[in-house]
KOLVO-849173 format. One line per field, with one value per residue (C-alpha): residue number from 1; residue in three letters; y, x, z. Coordinates in steps of 0.5 Angstrom, whole numbers, plus 500, padded with zeros to 3 digits. Last residue first. Layout:
BEGIN
k = [NUM:...]
r = [ala:...]
Y = [Y:...]
X = [X:...]
Z = [Z:...]
end
This chain:
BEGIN
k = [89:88:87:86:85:84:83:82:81:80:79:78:77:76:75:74:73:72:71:70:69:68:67:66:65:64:63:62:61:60:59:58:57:56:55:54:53:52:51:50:49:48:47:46:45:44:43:42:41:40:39:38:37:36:35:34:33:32:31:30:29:28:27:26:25:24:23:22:21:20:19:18:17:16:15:14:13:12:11:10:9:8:7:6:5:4:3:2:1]
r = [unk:unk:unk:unk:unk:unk:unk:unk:unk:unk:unk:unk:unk:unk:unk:unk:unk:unk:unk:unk:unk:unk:unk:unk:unk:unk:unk:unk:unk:unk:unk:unk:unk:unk:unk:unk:unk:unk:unk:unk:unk:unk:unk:unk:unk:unk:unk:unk:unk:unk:unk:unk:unk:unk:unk:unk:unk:unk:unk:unk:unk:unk:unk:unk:unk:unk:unk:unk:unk:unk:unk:unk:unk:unk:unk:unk:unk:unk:unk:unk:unk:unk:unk:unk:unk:unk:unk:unk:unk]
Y = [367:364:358:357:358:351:349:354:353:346:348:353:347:342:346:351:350:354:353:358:359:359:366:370:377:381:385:389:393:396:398:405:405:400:402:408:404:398:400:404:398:394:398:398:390:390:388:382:379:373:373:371:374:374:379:373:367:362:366:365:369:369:375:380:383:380:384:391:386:384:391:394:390:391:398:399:405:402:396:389:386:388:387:382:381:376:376:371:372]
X = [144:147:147:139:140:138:134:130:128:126:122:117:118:115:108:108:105:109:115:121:127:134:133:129:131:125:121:114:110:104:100:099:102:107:112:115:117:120:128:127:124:129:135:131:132:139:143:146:140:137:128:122:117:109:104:101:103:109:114:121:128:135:140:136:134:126:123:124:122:115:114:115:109:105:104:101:096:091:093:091:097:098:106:110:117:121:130:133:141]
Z = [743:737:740:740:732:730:736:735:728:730:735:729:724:730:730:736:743:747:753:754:759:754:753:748:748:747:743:743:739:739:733:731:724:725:719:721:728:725:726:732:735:732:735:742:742:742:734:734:731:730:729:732:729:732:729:726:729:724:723:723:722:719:719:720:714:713:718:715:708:714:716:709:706:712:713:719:719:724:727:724:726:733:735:738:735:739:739:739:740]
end
């Protein structure tokens, strides 16, 4: 599945290096706004949120399962990527 990381990159106490490497271990990922990932995963959102916490500070977070109902204003790369993994959702 696709699934969107939101969070606030300037937060207080977030550790960005380890964040972003936290990130990095799905099985692929995009990003393309700061403090925005799109990331595939076959783990659950939750997990993800366990996961990213120690690294946050105290930044928000928020993550959710992309479905096929999504629009956006993004730079061709950003489309392109979800086009190749859609079918992994």
């Amino acid at each position: 599945m696709i699934l969107l990381v939101a969070y606030h990159p300037r937060a207080h106490g977030i550790q960005k290096a380890e964040l972003y490497e936290a990130l990095k271990e799905a099985p692929n990922w995009m990003h393309y706004i700061p403090g925005c990932w799109l990331i595939v995963s076959e783990e659950e959102p939750e997990t993800w949120v366990d996961r990213l916490r120690p690294f946050l500070g105290d930044s928000s977070c928020f993550i959710v399962h992309i479905t096929e109902e999504y629009q956006g204003l993004l730079p061709d790369r950003a489309w392109a990527w979800l086009d190749r993994h859609r079918d992994e959702t």
